[in-house]
N, CA, C and O of each residue as an XYZ file, in Angstrom:
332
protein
N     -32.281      8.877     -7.069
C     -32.001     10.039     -7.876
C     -30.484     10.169     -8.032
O     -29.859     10.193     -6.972
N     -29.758     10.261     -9.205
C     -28.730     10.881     -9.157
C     -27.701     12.042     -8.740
O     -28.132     13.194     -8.703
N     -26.149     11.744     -8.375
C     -26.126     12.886     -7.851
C     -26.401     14.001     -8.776
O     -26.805     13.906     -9.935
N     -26.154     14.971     -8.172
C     -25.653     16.580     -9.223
C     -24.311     17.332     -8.692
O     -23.579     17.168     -7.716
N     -24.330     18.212     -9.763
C     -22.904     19.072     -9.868
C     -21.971     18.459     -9.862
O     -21.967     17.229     -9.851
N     -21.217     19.001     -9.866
C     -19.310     18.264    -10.037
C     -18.593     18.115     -9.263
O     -17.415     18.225     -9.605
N     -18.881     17.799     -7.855
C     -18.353     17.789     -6.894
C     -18.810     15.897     -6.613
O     -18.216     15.028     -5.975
N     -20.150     15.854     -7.448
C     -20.308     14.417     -6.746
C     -19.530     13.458     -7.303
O     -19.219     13.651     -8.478
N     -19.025     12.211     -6.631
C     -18.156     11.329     -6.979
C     -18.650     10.038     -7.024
O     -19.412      9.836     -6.078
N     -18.464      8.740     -8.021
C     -19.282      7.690     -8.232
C     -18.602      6.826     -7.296
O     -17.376      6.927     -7.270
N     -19.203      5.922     -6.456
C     -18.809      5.279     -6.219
C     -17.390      4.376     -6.345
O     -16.461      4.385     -5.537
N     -17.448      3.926     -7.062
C     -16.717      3.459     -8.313
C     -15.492      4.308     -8.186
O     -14.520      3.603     -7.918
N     -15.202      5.591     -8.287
C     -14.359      6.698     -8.247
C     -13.831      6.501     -6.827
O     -12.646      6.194     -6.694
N     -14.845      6.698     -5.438
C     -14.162      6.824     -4.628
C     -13.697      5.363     -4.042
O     -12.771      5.582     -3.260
N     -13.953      4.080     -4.109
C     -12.892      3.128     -4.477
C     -11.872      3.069     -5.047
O     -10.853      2.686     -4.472
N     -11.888      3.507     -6.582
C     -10.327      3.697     -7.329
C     -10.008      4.517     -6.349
O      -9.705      3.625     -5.557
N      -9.774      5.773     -5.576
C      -9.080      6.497     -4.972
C      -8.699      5.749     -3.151
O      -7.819      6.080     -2.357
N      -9.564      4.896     -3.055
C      -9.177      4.446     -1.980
C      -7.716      3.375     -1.957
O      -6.789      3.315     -1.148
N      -8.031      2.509     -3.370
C      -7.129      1.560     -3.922
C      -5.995      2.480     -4.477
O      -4.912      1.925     -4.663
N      -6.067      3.453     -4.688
C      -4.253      3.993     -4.920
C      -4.020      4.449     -3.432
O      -2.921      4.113     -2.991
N      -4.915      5.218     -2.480
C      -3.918      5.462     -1.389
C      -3.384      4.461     -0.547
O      -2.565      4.642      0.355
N      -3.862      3.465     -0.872
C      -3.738      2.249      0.204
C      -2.207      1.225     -0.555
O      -1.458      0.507      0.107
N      -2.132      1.446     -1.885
C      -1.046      1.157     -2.534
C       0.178      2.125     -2.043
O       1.236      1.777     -1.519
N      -0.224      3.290     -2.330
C       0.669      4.150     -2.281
C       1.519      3.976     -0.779
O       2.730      4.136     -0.626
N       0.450      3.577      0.336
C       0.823      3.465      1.639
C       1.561      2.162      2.018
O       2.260      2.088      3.029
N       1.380      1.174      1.188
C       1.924     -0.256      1.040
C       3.540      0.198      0.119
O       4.500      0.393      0.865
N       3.731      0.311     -1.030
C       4.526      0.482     -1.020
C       5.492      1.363     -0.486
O       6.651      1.279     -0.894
N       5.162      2.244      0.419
C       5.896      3.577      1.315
C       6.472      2.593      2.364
O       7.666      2.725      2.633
N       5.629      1.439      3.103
C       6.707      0.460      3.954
C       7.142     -0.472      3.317
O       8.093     -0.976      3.916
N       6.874     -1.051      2.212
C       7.627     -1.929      1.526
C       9.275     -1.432      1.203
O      10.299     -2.116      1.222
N       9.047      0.340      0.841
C      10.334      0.548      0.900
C      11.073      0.668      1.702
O      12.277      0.768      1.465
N      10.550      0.694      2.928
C      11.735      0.879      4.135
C      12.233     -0.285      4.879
O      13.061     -0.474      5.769
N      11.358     -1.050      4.129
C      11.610     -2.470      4.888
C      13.555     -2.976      3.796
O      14.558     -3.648      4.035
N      13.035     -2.117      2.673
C      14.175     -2.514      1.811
C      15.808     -1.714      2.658
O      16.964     -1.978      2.327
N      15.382     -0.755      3.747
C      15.830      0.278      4.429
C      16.241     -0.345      5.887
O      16.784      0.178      6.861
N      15.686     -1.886      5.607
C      15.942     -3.041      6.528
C      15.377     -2.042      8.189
O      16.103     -2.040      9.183
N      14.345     -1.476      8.161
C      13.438     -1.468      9.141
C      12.321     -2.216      9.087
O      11.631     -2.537      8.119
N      12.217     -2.465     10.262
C      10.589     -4.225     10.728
C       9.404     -3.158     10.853
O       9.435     -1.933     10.972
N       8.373     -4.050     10.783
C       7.247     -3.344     11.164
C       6.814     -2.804     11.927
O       5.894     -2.012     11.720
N       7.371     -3.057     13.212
C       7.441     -2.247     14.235
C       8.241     -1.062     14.133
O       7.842     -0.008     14.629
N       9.298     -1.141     13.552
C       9.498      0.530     13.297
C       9.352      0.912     13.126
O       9.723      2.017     13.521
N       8.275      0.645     11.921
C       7.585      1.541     10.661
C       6.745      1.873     11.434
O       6.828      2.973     11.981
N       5.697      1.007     11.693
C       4.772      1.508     12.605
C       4.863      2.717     13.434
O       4.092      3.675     13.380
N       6.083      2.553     14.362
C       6.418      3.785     15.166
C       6.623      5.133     14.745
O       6.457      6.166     15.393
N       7.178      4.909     13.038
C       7.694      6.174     12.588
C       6.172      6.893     11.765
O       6.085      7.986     11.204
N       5.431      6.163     11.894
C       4.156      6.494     11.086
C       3.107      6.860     12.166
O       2.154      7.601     11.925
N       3.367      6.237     13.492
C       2.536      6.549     14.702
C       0.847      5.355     14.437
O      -0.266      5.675     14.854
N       1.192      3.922     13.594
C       0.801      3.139     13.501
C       0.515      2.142     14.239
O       1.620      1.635     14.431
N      -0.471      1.334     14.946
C      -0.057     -0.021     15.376
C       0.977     -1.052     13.751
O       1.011     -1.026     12.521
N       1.579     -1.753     14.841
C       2.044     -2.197     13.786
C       1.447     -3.527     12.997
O       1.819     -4.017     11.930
N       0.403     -3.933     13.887
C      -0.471     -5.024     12.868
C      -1.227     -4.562     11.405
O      -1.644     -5.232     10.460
N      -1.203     -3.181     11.660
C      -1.629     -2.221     10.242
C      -0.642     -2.357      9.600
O      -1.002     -3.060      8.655
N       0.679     -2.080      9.459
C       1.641     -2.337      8.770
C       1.602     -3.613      8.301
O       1.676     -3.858      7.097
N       1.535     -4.128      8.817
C       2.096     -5.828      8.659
C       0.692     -6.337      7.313
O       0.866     -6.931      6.249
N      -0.641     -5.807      7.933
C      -1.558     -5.916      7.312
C      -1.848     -5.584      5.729
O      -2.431     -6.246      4.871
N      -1.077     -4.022      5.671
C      -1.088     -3.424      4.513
C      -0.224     -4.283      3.608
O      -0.657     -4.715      2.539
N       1.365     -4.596      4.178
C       2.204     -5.260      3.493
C       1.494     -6.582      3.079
O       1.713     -7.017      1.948
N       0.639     -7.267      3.940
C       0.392     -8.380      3.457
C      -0.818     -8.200      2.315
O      -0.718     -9.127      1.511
N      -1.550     -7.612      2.096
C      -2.497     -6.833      0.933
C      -1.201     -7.025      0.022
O      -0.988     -8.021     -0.669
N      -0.392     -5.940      0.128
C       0.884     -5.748     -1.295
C       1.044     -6.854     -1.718
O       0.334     -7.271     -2.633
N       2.151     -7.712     -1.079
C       1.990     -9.335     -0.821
C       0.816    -10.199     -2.218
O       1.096    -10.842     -3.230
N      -0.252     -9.862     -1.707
C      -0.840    -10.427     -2.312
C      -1.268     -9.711     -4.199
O      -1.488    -10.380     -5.209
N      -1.250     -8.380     -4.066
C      -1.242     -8.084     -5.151
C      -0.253     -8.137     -6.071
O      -0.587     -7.801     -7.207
N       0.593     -8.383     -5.943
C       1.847     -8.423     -6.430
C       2.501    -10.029     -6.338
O       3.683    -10.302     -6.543
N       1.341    -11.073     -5.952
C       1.841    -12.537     -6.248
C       3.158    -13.054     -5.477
O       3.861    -13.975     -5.894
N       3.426    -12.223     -4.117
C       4.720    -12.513     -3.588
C       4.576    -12.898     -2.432
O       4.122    -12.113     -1.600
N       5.004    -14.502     -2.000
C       4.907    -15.105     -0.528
C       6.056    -14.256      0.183
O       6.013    -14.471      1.395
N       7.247    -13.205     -0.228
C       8.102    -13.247      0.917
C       8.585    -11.392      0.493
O       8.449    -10.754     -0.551
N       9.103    -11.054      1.696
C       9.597     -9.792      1.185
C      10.313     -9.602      0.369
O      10.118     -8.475     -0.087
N      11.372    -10.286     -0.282
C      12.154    -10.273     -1.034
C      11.417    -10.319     -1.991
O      11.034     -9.286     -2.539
N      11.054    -11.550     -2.408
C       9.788    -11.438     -3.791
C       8.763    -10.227     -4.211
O       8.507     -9.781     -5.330
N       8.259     -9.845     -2.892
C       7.807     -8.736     -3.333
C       8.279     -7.433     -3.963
O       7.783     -6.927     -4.970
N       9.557     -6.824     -3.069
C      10.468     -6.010     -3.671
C      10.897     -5.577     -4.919
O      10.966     -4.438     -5.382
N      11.283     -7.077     -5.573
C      12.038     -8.122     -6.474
C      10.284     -7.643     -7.677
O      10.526     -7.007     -8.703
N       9.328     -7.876     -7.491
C       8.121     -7.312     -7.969
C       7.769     -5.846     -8.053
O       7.341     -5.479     -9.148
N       7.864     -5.009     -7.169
C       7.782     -4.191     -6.994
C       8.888     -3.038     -8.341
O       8.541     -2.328     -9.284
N       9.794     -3.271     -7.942
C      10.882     -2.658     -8.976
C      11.070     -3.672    -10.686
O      11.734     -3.469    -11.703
N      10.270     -4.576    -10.333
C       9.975     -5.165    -12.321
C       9.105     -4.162    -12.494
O       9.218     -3.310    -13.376
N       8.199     -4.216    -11.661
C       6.674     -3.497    -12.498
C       6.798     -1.957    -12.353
O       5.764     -1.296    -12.448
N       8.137     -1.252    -12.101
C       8.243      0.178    -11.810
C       7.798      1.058    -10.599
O       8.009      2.262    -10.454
N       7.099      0.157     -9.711
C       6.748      0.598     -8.654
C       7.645      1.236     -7.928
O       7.474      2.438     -7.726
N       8.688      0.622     -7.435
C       9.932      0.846     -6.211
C      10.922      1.682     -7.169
O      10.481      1.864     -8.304
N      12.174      2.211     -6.889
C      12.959      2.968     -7.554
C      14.405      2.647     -7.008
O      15.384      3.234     -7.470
């Protein structure tokens, strides 16, 4: 049965919303790394393990077609992401 009312959310929906916060959270250490803090800092300042960090960045990494931090960055601010 389908849902009802307007509160329910499609699937579909709550994926797209999972895939921007998880961007949004990738590029938030991508920028600090530009802030020349490691993942372990980040981690610390986020109250993260830092294999989550490292993890997320490497997701970015991959969406963004970039083997190295620099490349990614360097990606990040073509496509308007970074500032």
């Amino acid at each position: 049965m389908p849902p009802r009312g307007k509160n329910k959310r499609t699937r579909e929906q709550q994926l797209q919303d999972f895939r921007v916060v998880k961007m949004r959270r990738a590029l938030m250490f991508l920028s600090r790394t530009t802030e020349g803090f490691t993942s372990k800092e980040i981690a610390a300042q986020v109250y993260l393990d830092h294999s989550t960090v490292r993890a997320n960045l490497a997701w970015l990494y991959k969406q963004l077609n970039a083997a190295t931090n620099a490349q990614a960055v360097a990606a990040a601010f073509r496509k308007g992401l970074l500032k």
